[in-house]
C-alpha positions as CSV (number, residue, x, y, z in Angstrom):
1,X,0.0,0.0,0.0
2,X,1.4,3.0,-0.8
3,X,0.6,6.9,0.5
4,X,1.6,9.9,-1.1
5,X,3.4,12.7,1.2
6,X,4.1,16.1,1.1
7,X,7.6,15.7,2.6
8,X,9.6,18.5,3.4
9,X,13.4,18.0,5.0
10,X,16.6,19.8,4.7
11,X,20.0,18.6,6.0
12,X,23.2,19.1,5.2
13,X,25.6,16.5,5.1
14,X,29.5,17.7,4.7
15,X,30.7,14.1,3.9
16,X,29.2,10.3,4.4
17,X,31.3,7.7,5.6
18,X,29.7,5.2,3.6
19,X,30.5,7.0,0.0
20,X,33.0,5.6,-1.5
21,X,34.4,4.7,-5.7
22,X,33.2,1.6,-7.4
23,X,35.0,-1.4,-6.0
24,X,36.1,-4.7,-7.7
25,X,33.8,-7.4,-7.6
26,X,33.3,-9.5,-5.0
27,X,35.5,-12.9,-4.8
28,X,33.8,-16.3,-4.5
29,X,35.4,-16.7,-1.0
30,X,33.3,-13.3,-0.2
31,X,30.0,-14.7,-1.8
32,X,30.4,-18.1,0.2
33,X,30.8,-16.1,3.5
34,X,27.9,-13.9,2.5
35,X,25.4,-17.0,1.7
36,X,26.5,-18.5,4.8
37,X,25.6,-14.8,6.8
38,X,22.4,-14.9,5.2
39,X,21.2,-18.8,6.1
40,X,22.2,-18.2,9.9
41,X,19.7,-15.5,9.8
42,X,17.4,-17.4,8.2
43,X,17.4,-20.8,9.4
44,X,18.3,-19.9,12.7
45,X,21.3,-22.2,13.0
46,X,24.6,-21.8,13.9
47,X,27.5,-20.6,11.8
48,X,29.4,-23.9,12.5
49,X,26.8,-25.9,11.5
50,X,26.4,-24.1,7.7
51,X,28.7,-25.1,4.6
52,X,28.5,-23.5,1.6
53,X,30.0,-23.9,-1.9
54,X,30.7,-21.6,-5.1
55,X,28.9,-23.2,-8.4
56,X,30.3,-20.4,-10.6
57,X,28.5,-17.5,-12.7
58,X,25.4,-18.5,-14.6
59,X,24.8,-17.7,-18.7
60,X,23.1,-14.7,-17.3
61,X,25.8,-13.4,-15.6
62,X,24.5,-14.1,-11.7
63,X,26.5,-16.4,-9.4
64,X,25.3,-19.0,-7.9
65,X,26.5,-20.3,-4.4
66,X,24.8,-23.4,-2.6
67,X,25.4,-24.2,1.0
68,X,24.0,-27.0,3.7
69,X,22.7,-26.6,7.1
70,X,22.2,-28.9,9.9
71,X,19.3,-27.8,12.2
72,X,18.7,-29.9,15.2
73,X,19.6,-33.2,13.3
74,X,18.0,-32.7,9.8
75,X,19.6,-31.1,7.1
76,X,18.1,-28.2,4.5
77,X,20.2,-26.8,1.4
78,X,20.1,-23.3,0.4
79,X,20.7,-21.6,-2.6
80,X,21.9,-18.0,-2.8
81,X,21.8,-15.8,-6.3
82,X,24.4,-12.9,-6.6
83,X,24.2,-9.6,-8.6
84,X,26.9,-10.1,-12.0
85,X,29.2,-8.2,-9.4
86,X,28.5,-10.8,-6.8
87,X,27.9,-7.6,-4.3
88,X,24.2,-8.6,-3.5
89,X,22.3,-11.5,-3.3
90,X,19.1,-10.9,-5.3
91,X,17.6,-14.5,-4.2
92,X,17.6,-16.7,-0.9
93,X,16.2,-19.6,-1.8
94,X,15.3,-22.8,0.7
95,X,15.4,-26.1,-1.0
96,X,12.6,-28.9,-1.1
97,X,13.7,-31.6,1.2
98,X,15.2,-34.3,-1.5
99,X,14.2,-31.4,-4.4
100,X,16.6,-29.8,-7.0
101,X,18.5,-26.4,-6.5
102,X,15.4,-24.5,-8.3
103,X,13.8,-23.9,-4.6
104,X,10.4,-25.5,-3.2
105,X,8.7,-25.4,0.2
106,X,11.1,-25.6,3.4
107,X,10.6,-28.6,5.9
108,X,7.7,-28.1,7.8
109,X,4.9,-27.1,5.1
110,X,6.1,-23.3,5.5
111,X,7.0,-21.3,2.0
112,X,10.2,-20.5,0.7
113,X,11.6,-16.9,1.3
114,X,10.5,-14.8,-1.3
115,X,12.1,-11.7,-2.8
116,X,9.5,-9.3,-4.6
117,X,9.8,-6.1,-6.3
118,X,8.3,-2.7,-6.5
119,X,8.7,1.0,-8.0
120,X,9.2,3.9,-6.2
121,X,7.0,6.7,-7.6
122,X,7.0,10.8,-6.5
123,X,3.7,12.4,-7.6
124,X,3.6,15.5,-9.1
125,X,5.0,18.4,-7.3
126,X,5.7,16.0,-4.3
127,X,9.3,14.8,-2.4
128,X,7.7,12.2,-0.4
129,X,6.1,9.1,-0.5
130,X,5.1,5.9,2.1
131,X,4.1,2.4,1.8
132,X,2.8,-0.1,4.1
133,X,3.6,-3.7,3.8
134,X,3.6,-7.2,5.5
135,X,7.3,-9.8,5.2
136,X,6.1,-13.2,6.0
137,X,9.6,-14.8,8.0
138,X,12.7,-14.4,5.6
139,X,11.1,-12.7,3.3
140,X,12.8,-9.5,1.6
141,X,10.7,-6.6,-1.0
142,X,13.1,-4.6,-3.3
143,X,12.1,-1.0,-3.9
144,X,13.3,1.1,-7.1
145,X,13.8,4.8,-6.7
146,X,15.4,6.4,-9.2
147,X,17.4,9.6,-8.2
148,X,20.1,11.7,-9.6
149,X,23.7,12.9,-8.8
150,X,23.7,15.2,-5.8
151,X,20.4,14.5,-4.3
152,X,20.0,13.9,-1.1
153,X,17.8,11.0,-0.2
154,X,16.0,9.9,3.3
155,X,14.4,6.6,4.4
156,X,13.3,5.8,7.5
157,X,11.2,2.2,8.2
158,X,8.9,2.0,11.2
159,X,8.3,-2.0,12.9
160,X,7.6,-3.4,15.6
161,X,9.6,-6.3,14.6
162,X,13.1,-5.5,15.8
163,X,14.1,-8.1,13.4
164,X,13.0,-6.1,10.4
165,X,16.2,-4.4,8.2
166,X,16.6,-2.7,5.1
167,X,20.0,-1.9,2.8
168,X,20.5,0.8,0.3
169,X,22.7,-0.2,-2.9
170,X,23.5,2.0,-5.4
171,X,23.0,1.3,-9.3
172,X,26.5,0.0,-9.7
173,X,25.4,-2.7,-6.6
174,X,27.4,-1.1,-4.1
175,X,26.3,-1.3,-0.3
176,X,25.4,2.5,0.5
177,X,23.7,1.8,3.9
178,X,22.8,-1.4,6.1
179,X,20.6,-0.8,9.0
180,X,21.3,-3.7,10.5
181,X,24.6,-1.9,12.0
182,X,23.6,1.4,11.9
183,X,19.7,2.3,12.9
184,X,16.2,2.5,10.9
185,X,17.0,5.8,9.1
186,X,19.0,7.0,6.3
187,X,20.0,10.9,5.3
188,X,22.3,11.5,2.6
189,X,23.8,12.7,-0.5
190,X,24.0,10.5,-3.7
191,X,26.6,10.6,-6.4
192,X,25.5,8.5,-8.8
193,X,22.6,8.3,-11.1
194,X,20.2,5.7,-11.8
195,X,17.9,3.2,-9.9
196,X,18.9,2.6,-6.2
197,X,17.6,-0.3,-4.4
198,X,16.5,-0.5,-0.8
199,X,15.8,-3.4,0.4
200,X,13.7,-4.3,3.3
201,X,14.3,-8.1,4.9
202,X,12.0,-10.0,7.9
203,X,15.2,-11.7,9.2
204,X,12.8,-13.3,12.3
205,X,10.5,-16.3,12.4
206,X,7.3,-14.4,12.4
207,X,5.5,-11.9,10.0
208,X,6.5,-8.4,10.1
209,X,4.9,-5.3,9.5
210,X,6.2,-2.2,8.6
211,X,5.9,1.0,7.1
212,X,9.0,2.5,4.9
213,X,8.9,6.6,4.1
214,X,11.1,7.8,1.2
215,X,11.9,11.2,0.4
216,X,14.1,13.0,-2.2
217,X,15.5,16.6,-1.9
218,X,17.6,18.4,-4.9
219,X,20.3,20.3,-3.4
């Protein structure tokens, strides 16, 4: 659900630690570590009990890495799909018990995590726009915003579920912002242009609501 704002904000920011030039892609060894990160937060398990392996980079240019974990005697594999610049996994997927690597329901009857997608719109004459939405457990939602060089750009998301993060990457797939270290809110300028992604992730076992609040200013 989205709601339209007349959003008004001014700050000033005189440099952001998290800017930075475009980096090298990431290295397989990276990926692996990433894809194990993300299936401890999912599968509630711990670290030493998750493998993972890197399959290599797909005709389309996305890599693939698959992993194991061991959860109170029973095993579930996991699938993780990288970004061409392996810098962000697009797709956490949990396997089918005895299933293939293309992702199925999770032990217990529940659904797979899912990542969706949506656009980022400003009407006319406004900054500011909100939308509400509901994450069932490990569940992510992608929004688009486009925005150009030198704008500055806020986003706060309001939950009850303390669980409940969101990242900012930047069109060339760098990580701008990650809440999980850092807070629920985001103030600063950009410097590229293009479609930047923030993504909001349930990282707990229950359903999450939240509301997420974007706003641009030009300088």
């Amino acid at each position: 659900m989205q709601r339209n704002l007349i959003w008004a904000f001014g700050f000033v920011v005189a440099g952001v630690a998290t800017l930075g030039g475009v980096a090298n892609a990431k290295t397989p060894a990276r990926m692996m570590q990433e894809c194990r990160a993300r299936a401890h937060e999912v599968l509630h398990t711990r670290l030493p009990n998750i493998e993972t392996k890197y399959e290599g980079q797909r005709t389309d240019g996305t890599h693939a890495v698959n992993g194991t974990a061991w959860i109170r005697g029973r095993s579930e594999t996991f699938q993780c799909s990288f970004n061409r610049r392996g810098r962000r996994i697009m797709q956490f997927i949990v396997n089918q018990p005895g299933g293939n690597d293309q992702g199925g329901a999770s032990a217990g009857g529940e659904s797979e995590p899912t990542t969706s997608e949506e656009r980022v719109r400003f009407p006319s004459g406004q900054s500011g726009t909100e939308f509400q939405a509901e994450l069932g457990s490990g569940d992510s939602v992608r929004y688009l915003l486009n925005a150009r060089k030198g704008q500055f750009l806020y986003v706060r998301v309001a939950t009850r579920n303390p669980r409940t993060y969101f990242n900012i990457f930047t069109p060339d797939g760098n990580t701008l912002y990650e809440s999980v270290r850092a807070g629920n809110e985001y103030r600063g300028q950009l410097w590229l242009n293009g479609d930047h992604v923030i993504e909001v992730s349930n990282r707990s076992r229950r359903r999450a609501k939240f509301t997420v609040i974007f706003g641009i200013q030009s300088r």
